[in-house]
C-alpha positions in Angstrom: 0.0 0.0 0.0 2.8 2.3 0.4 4.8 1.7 -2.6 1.2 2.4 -4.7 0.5 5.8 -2.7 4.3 6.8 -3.6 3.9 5.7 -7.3 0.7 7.6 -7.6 2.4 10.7 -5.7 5.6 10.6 -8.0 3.7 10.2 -11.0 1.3 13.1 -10.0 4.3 15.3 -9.4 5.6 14.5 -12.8 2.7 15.1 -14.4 2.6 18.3 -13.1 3.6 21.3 -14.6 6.2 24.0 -12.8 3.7 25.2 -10.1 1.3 23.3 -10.4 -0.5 21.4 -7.1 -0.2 17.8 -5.8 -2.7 16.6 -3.0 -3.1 13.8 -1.2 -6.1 13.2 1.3 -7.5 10.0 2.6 -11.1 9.5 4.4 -11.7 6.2 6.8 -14.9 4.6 7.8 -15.9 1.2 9.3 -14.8 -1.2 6.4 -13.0 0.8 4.3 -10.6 3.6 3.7 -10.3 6.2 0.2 -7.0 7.6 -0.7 -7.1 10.3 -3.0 -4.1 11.7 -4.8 -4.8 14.2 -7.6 -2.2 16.7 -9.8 -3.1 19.4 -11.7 -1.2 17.9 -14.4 -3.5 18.3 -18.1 -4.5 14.2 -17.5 -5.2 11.2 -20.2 -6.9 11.4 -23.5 -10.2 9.7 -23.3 -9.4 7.3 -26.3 -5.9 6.2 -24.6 -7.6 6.0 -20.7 -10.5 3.6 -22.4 -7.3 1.5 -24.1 -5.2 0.9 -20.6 -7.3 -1.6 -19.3 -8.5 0.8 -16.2 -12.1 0.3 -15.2 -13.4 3.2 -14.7 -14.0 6.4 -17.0 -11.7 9.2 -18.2 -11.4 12.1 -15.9 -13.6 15.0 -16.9 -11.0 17.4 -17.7 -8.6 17.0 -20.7 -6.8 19.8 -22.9 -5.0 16.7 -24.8 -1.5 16.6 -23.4 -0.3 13.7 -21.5 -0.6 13.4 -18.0 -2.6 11.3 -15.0 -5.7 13.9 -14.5 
């Protein structure tokens, strides 16, 4: 769990531009805990998210340059 959390993190700083934010917050309740980490990087096409295999959708924002969202 902590090598995934530092993979997001580093990816999320590179895919940031100079500037640009990084934040990581995390919510618990009885059976479960969410861990958010989200850049401000430009994110994933939504042709190239819906070809990685990832099951879920696109993020809502795109300006078409690479990134995680």
């Amino acid at each position: 769990m902590r090598e995934m959390c530092m993979n997001l993190a580093i990816n999320a700083v590179q895919a940031s531009s100079r500037g640009g934010r990084v934040t990581a917050t995390t919510q618990s309740a009885a059976d479960h805990v969410t861990i958010v980490i989200a850049d401000t990087g430009a994110g994933i096409s939504p042709s190239t998210w819906r070809g990685s295999g990832i099951p879920s959708s696109p993020p809502s924002r795109w300006d078409g340059a690479p990134g995680s969202g």
